[in-house]
Structures are given as structure tokens and as C-alpha cells.
TORVEXMAR-387377 format. One record per residue (C-alpha): residue number from 1; residue in one letter; chain; x, y, z. Coordinates in Angstrom, 3 decimals. Example, Ala and Ser with C-alpha at 12.3 -4.5 7.8 and 13.67 -1.06 7.14 Angstrom:
[1; 'a'; 'A'; [12.300; -4.500; 7.800]]
[2; 's'; 'A'; [13.670; -1.060; 7.140]]
This chain:
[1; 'x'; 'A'; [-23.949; -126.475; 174.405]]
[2; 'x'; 'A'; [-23.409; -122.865; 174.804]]
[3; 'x'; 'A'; [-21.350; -122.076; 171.359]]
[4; 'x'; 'A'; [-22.853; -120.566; 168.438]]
[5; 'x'; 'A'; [-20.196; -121.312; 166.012]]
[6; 'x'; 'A'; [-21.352; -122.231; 162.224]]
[7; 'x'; 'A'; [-20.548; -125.691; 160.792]]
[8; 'x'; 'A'; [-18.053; -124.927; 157.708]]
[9; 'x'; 'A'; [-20.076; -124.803; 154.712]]
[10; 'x'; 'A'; [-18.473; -126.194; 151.443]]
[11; 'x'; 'A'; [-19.306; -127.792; 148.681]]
[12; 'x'; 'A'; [-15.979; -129.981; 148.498]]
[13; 'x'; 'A'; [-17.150; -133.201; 150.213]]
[14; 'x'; 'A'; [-14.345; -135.230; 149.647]]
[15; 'x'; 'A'; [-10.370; -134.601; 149.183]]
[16; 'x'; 'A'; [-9.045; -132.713; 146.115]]
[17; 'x'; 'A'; [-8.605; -134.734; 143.132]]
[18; 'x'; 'A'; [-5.997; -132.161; 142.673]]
[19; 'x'; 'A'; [-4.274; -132.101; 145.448]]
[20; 'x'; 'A'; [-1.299; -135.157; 144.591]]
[21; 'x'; 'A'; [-0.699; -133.217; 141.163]]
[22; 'x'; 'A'; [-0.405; -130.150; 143.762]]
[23; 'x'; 'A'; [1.815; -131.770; 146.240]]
[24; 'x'; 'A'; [3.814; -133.362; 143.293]]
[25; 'x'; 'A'; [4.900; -130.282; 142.105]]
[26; 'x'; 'A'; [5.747; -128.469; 144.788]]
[27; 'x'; 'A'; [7.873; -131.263; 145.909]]
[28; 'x'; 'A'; [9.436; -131.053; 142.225]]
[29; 'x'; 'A'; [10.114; -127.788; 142.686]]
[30; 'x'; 'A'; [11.357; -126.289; 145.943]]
[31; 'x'; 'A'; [10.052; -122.811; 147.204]]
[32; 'x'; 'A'; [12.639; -119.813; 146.692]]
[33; 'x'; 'A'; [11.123; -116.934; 147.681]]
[34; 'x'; 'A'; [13.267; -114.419; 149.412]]
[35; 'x'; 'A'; [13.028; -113.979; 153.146]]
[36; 'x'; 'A'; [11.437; -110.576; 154.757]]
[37; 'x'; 'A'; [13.916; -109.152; 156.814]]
[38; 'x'; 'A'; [11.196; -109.171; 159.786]]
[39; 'x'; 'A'; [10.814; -112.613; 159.539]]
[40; 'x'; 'A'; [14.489; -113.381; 159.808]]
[41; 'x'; 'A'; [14.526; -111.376; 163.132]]
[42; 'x'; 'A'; [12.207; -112.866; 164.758]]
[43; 'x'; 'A'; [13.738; -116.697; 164.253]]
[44; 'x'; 'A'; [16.621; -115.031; 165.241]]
[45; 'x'; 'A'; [15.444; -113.771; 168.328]]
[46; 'x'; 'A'; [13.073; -117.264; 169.206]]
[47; 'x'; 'A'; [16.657; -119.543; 168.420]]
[48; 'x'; 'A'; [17.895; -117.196; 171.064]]
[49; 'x'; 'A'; [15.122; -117.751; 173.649]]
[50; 'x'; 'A'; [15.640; -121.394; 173.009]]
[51; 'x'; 'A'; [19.048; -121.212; 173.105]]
[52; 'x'; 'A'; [18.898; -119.469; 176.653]]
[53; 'x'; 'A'; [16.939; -122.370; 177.463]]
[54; 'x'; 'A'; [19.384; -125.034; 177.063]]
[55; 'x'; 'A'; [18.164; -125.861; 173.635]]
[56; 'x'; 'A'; [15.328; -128.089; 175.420]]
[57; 'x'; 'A'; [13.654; -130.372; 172.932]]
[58; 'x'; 'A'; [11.574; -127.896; 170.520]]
[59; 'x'; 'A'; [8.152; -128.212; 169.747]]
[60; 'x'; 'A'; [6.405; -125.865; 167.285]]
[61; 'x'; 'A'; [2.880; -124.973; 167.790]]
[62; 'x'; 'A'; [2.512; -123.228; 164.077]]
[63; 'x'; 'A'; [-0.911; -120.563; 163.644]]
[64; 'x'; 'A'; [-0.778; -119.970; 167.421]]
[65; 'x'; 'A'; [-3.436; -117.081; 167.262]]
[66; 'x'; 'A'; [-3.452; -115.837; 170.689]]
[67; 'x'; 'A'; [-1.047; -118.464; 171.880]]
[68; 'x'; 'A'; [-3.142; -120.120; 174.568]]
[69; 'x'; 'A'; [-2.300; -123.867; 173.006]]
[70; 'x'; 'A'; [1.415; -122.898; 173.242]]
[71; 'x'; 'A'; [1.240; -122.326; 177.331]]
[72; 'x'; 'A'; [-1.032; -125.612; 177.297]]
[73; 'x'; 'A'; [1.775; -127.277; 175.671]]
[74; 'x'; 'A'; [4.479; -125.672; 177.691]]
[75; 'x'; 'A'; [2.738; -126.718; 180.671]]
[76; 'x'; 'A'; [1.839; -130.248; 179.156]]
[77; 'x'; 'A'; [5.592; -130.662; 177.907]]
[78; 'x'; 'A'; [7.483; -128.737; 180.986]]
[79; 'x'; 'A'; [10.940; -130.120; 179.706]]
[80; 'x'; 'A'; [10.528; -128.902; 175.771]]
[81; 'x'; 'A'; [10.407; -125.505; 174.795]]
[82; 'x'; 'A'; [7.511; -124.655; 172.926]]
[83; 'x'; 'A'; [7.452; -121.391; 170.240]]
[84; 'x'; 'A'; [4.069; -120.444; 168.979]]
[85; 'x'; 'A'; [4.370; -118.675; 165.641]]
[86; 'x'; 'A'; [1.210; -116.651; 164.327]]
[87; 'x'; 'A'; [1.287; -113.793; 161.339]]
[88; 'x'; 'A'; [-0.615; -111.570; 163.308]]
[89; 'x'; 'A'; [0.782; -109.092; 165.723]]
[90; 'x'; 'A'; [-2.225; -108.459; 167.338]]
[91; 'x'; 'A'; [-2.962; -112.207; 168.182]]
[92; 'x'; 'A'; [0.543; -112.994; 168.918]]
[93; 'x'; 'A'; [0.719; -109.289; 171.212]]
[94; 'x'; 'A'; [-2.775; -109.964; 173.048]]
[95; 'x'; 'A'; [-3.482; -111.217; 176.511]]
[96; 'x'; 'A'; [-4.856; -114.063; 177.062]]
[97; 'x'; 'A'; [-6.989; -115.893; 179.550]]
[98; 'x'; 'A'; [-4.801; -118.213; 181.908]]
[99; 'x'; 'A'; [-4.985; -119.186; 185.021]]
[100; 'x'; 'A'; [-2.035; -119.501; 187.157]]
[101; 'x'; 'A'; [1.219; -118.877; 186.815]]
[102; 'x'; 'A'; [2.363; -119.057; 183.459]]
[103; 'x'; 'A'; [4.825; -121.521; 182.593]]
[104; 'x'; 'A'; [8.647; -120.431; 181.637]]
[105; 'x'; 'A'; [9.340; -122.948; 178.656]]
[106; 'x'; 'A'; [7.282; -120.676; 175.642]]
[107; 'x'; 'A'; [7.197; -117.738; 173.213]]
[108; 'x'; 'A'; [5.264; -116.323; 171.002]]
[109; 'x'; 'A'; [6.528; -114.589; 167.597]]
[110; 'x'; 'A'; [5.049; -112.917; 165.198]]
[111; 'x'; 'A'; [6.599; -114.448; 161.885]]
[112; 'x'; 'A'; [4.983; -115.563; 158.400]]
[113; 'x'; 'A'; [4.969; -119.173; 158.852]]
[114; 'x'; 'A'; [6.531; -119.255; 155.121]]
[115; 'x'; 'A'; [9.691; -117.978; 156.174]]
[116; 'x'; 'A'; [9.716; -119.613; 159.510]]
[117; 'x'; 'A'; [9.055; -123.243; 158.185]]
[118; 'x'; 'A'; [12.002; -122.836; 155.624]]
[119; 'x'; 'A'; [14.752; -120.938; 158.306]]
[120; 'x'; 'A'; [13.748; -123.902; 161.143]]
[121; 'x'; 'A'; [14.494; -125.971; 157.465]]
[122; 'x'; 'A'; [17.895; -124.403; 156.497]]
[123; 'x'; 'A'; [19.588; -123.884; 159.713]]
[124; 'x'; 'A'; [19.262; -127.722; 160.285]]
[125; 'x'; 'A'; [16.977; -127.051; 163.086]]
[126; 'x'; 'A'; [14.246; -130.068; 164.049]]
[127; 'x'; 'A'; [11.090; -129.520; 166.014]]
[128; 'x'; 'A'; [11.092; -133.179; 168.159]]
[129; 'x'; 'A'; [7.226; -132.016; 167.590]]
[130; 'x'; 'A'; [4.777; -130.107; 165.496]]
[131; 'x'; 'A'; [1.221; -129.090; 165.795]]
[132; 'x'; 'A'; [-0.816; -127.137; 163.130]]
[133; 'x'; 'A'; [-4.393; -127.110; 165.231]]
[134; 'x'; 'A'; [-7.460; -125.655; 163.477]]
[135; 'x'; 'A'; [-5.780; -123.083; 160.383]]
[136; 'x'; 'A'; [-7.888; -121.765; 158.607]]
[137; 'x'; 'A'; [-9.573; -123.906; 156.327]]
[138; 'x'; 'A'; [-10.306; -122.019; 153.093]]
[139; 'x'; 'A'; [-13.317; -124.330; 152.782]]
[140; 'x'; 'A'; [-14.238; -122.974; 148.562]]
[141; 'x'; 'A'; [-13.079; -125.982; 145.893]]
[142; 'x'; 'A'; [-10.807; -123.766; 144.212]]
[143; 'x'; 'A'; [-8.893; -122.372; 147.291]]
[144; 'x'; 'A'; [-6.692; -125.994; 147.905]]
[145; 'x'; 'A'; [-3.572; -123.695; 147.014]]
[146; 'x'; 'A'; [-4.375; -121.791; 150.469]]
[147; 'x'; 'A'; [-4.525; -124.790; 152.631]]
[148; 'x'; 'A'; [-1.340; -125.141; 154.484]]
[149; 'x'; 'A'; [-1.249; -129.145; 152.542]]
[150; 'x'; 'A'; [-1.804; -127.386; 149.010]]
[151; 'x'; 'A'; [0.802; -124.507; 149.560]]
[152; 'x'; 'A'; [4.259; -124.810; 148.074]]
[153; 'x'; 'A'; [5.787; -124.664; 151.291]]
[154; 'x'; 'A'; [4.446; -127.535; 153.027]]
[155; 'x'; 'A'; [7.257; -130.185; 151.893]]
[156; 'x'; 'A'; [8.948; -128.402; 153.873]]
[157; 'x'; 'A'; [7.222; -128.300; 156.585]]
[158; 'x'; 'A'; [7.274; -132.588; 156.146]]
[159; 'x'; 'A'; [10.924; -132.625; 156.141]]
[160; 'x'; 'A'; [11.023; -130.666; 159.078]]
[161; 'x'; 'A'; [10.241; -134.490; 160.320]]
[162; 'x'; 'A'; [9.186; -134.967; 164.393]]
[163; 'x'; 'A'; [5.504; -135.870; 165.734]]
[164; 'x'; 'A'; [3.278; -133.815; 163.544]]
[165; 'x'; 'A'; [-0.486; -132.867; 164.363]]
[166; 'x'; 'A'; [-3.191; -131.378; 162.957]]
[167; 'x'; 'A'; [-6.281; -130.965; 163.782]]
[168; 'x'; 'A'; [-9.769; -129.416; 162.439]]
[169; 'x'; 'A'; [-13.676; -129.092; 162.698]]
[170; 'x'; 'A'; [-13.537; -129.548; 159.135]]
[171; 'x'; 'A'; [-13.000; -133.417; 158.217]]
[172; 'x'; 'A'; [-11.743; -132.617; 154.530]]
[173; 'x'; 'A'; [-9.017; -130.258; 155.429]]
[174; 'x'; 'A'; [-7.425; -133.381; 157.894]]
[175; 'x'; 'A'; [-8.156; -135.635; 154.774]]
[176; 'x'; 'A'; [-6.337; -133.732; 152.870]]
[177; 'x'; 'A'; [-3.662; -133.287; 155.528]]
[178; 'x'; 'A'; [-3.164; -136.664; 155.834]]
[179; 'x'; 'A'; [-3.116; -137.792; 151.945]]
[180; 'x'; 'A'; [-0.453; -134.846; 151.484]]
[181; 'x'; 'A'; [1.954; -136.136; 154.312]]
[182; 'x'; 'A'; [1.578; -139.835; 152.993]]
[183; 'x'; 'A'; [2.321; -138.785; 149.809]]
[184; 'x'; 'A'; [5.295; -136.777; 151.064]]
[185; 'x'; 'A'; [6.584; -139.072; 153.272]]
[186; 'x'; 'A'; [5.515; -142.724; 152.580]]
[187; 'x'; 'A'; [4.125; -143.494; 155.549]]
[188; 'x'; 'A'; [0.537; -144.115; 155.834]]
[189; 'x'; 'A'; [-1.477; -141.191; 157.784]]
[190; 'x'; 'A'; [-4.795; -141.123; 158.028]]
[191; 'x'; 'A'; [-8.039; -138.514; 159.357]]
[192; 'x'; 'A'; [-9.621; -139.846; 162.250]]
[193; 'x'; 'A'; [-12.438; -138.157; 164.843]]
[194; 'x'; 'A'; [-10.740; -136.512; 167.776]]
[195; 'x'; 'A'; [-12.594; -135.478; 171.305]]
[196; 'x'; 'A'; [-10.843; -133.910; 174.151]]
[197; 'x'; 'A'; [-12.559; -132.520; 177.829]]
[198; 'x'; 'A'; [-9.898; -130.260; 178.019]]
[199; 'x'; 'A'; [-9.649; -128.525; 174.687]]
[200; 'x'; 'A'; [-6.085; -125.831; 174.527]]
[201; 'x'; 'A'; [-7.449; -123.359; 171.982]]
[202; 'x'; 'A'; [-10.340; -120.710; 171.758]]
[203; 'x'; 'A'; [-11.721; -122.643; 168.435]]
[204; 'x'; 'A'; [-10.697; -126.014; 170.225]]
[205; 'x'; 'A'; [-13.287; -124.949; 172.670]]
[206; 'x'; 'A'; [-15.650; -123.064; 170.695]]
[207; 'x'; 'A'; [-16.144; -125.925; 168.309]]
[208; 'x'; 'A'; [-16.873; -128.375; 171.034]]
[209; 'x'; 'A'; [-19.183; -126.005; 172.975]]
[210; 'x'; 'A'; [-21.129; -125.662; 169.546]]
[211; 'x'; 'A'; [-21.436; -129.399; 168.596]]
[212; 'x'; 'A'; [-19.042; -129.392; 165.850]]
[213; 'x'; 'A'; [-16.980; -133.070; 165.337]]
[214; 'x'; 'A'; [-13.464; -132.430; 165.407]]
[215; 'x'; 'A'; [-10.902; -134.213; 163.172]]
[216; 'x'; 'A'; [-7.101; -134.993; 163.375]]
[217; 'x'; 'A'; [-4.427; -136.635; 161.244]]
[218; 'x'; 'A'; [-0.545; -137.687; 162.955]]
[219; 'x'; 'A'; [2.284; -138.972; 161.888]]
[220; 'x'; 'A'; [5.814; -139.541; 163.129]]
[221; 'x'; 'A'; [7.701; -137.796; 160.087]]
């Protein structure tokens, strides 16, 4: 193995006794926080990029970083357009290694995933899928509220409905992934070990080149 990456060290073992309490309420009570003006232009200008596609199936490949899974995915999924959507301008703005030509059916946007989750939400728009691969993982027992599962924004992101899939080095965080969807959408998903030769992210890779297990939950929403 040629990675050097650290295992994530935590003493949570096991899922959040907290977290259904968690979920609960945010379900209860749906998240109202204004939209940044930023954010709203760059939906704007991705539902146009779509749109000049044909409105192609949509897939949404959310915490892109540097947006190499979202041309694996537009070159897995040639007939969908795929919009990677990262917080970070710098990530979202930098080049990144591919070889080839790159394919046509993608774009990357730099939006808070807050805002994006809820506009894709209110304009009635429906990603046919979804992929959340390795966020971070805010790995301390009292940071559940950061995990994407634990923030009052993910029912949301479970009504947004479509294939859903997450995936982590860190089997908790996929636990917890999974026990939040179930509970938000009564169907039964579960954590399970994940391997792949041909891994589509820079911490996909780096994980596997340094021995780490990787974990993913799915579910059909």
C-alpha cells in the first residue's frame, strides 16, 4: 500500500443514542433559514446548464471537492447530467487529474449544500440519483449535529427521494447514515463494507491505498 492516510480516531464506537431524538426533531420542524443570494445564483445558473442539456436525468454528486467523482459519474452515466456541488471555491475552481477527454454531461458549482438541498427541494426538482461519498466525518461524540444525518437539513435531503449513496472509511458515520434515512423514510437501510478497483475520488483512493475498510449505506428513497 502506498497511502499514509490515518484511520479516524474516535471514541464513538457505535451510532448516536441521540441521533433519532435528532432526526425527530428536525423532521418536526422544517429548516427556514434564508437563502444567500450566492447560493441562489449558482442553482440558477446549474438548472440552466441542465436545462441546455435537455433536462437529462439529474444526478447529484453532493461534497464534490475537486469534482473528479462527478466526471467519473458523467462518464459512468453518459445519458444523466451530473452537478457536483462543493462549498469551496478553490476545490470546486481547481484542476484536476483526468485523463482523456472530459465528458460533456457535468458541472461543478460552488454552493452551500444547505441552500442547494432545499432550492433542488422547493422548485420540485428530483435528482433520479444522489451520492454523498466520504464528507467529512466530524468523528468527536458531541459533533453528531455536524454530520450531514444529524443536521437539520437532511430531511430534506431524504425527500429529495432517487437512489441515494453514501459512502465512508468511517463505519459509524454510514451507521448513522443509514439509521437516519430508515427513520426518515421507512424503509430499511443498512451499513455494509464496500471495495472498489477503480475508486472515483482522491479519498476513495487514498483510503484504499492506505488499508482503510470502506463503508456504504443505499437506499431507493
Amino acid at each position: 500500500m502506498r497511502g499514509n492516510s490515518s484511520p479516524i480516531a474516535s471514541t464513538q464506537q457505535q451510532a448516536s443514542d441521540k441521533l433519532a431524538a435528532l432526526v425527530a426533531r428536525h423532521a418536526a420542524h422544517p429548516f427556514r433559514k434564508p437563502y444567500a443570494d450566492y447560493n441562489r445564483a449558482a442553482f440558477d445558473g446549474s438548472m440552466a446548464a441542465w436545462r441546455g442539456h435537455g433536462e437529462m436525468p439529474l444526478v447529484i454528486d453532493a461534497c464534490c471537492g475537486v469534482g473528479l467523482s462527478t466526471m467519473h459519474l458523467a462518464a459512468q452515466f453518459p445519458d444523466h447530467f451530473i452537478i457536483g456541488v462543493d462549498q469551496s471555491a478553490d476545490r470546486t475552481g481547481r484542476n484536476t487529474l483526468w485523463h482523456g477527454e472530459l465528458p460533456p454531461n457535468f458541472i461543478r458549482v460552488r454552493a452551500d449544500l444547505v441552500d442547494y438541498w432545499r432550492l433542488l427541494h422547493d422548485t420540485g426538482i428530483r435528482p433520479v440519483r444522489h451520492y454523498l461519498l466520504y464528507p467529512n466525518p466530524w468523528p468527536k461524540i458531541g459533533q453528531l449535529h455536524r454530520r450531514w444525518h444529524g443536521h437539520a437539513v437532511f430531511p430534506v435531503v431524504a425527500a429529495l427521494g432517487g437512489e441515494f449513496e453514501c459512502r465512508s472509511n468511517w463505519r459509524v458515520y454510514v451507521e448513522e447514515c443509514a439509521a437516519a434515512l430508515t427513520q426518515l423514510s421507512g424503509k430499511a437501510v443498512a451499513c455494509e463494507a464496500y471495495g472498489t478497483a477503480s475508486p472515483i475520488t482522491p479519498f476513495e483512493r487514498k483510503y484504499i491505498e492506505s488499508g482503510h475498510a470502506l463503508w456504504r449505506c443505499r437506499a431507493m428513497l
